[in-house]
N, C-alpha and C positions, 0 to 999 in steps of 0.2 A: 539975539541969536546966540545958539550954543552952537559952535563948531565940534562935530564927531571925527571930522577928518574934512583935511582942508576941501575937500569937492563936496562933504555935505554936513548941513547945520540944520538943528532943530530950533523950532520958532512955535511960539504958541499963535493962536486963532482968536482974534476978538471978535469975529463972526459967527463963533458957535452957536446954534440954537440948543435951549434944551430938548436932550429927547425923551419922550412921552411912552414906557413900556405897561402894555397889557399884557395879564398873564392869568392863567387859571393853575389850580396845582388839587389833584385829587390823591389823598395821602391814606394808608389804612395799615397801621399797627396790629400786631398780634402777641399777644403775654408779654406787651413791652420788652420786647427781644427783636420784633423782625419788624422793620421798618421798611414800607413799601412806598414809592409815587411817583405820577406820571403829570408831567406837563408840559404845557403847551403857551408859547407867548409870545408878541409879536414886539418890536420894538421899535416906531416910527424917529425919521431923524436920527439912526443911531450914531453915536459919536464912536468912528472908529481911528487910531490912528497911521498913519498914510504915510509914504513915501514917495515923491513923485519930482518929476522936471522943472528947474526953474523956467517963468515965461522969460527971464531977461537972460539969462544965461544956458544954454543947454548942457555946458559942461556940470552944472551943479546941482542936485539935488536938497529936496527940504521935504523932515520930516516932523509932521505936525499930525494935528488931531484935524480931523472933516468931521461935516455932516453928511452920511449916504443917506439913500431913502429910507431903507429897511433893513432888518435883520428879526427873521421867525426862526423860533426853535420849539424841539420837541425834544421832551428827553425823559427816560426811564430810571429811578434810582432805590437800590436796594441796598439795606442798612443793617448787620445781623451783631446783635451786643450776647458775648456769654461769659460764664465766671465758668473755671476748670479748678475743680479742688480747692475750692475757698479761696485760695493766693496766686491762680493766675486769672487774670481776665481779659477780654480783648474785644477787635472792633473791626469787621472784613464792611468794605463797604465797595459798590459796584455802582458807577456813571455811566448808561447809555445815551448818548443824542444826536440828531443830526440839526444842524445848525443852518442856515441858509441867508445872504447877501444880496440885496439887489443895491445898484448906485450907476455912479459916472463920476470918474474926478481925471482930469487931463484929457478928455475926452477919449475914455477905458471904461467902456461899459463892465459891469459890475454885477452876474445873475448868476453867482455859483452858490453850492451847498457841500457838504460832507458831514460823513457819519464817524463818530471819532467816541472816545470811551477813558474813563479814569477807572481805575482798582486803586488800591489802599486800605491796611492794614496796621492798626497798634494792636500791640499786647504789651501786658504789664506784667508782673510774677514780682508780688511781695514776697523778699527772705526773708525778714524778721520783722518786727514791730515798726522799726526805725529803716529798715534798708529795702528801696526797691528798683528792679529792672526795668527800663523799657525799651522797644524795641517799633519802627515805624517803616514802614513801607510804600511808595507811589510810584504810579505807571501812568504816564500821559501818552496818548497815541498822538498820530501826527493831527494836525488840524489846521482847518482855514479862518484866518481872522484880519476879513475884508480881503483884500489884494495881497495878504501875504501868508507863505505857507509856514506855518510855525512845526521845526520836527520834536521826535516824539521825545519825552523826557523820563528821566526817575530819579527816585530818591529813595537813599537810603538810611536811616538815625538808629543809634544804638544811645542811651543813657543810665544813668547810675543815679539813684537820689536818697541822704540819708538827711531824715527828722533828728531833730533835738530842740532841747528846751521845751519840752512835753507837746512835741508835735507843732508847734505857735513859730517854728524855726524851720529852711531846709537850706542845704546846697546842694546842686545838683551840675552835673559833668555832662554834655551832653558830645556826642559826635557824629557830622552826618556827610 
């Protein structure tokens, strides 16, 4: 037991089964620039992990990994790579999906879904032979994973990276 705060402690699961994921993914590329694909997959026994009542104490809480029944997802994802005047290049890239839970754990049934989405973006701009920019961006919307609601997140990184020793060398400064 790892204690998070004295009313709850995380505990692992010797009872985990593995879970067993199907999945189809139909993908189609154009001038190796624009990266398309949709799919579709279902994940039996997913291992999600949980939050819930102790049976011997109600004041305390434990949070572990389960087995629910199910988790299907479907999701849409577009990929676009381009170079801008030789020495910038970059990478916009778009996650569609809706994701869906079925279970029971504390006796909570467990048959929700939502539609939720990632954006993200690098670009690079080499100044000189030796010296380049980068520059990153991510957007998580809100989502459901299992019985709990995860909100929306982002991120921001800016870095600096200079070669030497005929390129076989770097340091690099990153900030995010």
């Amino acid at each position: 037991k790892f204690y998070l705060v004295p009313t709850t402690y995380k505990a692992g699961n010797p009872y985990l089964n593995p879970q067993l994921t199907w999945n189809t993914t139909f993908t189609h590329i154009y001038k190796n620039a624009l990266i398309n694909s949709v799919s579709v997959g279902r994940t039996f026994r997913n291992i999600t992990e949980v939050i819930y009542p102790s049976e011997f104490d109600p004041k305390v809480t434990i949070q572990t990994d389960k087995n629910i029944v199910d988790y299907s997802e479907i999701y849409y994802s577009s990929t676009y790579q381009y170079v801008f005047y030789k020495r910038w290049s970059g990478m916009l890239n778009f996650l569609g999906f809706y994701g869906y839970y079925r279970g029971n754990l504390a006796n909570t049934n467990l048959s929700k879904g939502n539609f939720g989405m990632n954006l993200s973006s690098t670009q690079n701009v080499k100044m000189s032979d030796n010296w380049s920019l980068d520059a990153n961006m991510q957007y998580n919307t809100g989502q459901l994973y299992g019985y709990m609601w995860i909100k929306p997140t982002s991120q921001v990184g800016l870095g600096i990276t200079h070669s030497f020793m005929k390129k076989k060398a770097s340091l690099r400064l990153n900030v995010s």
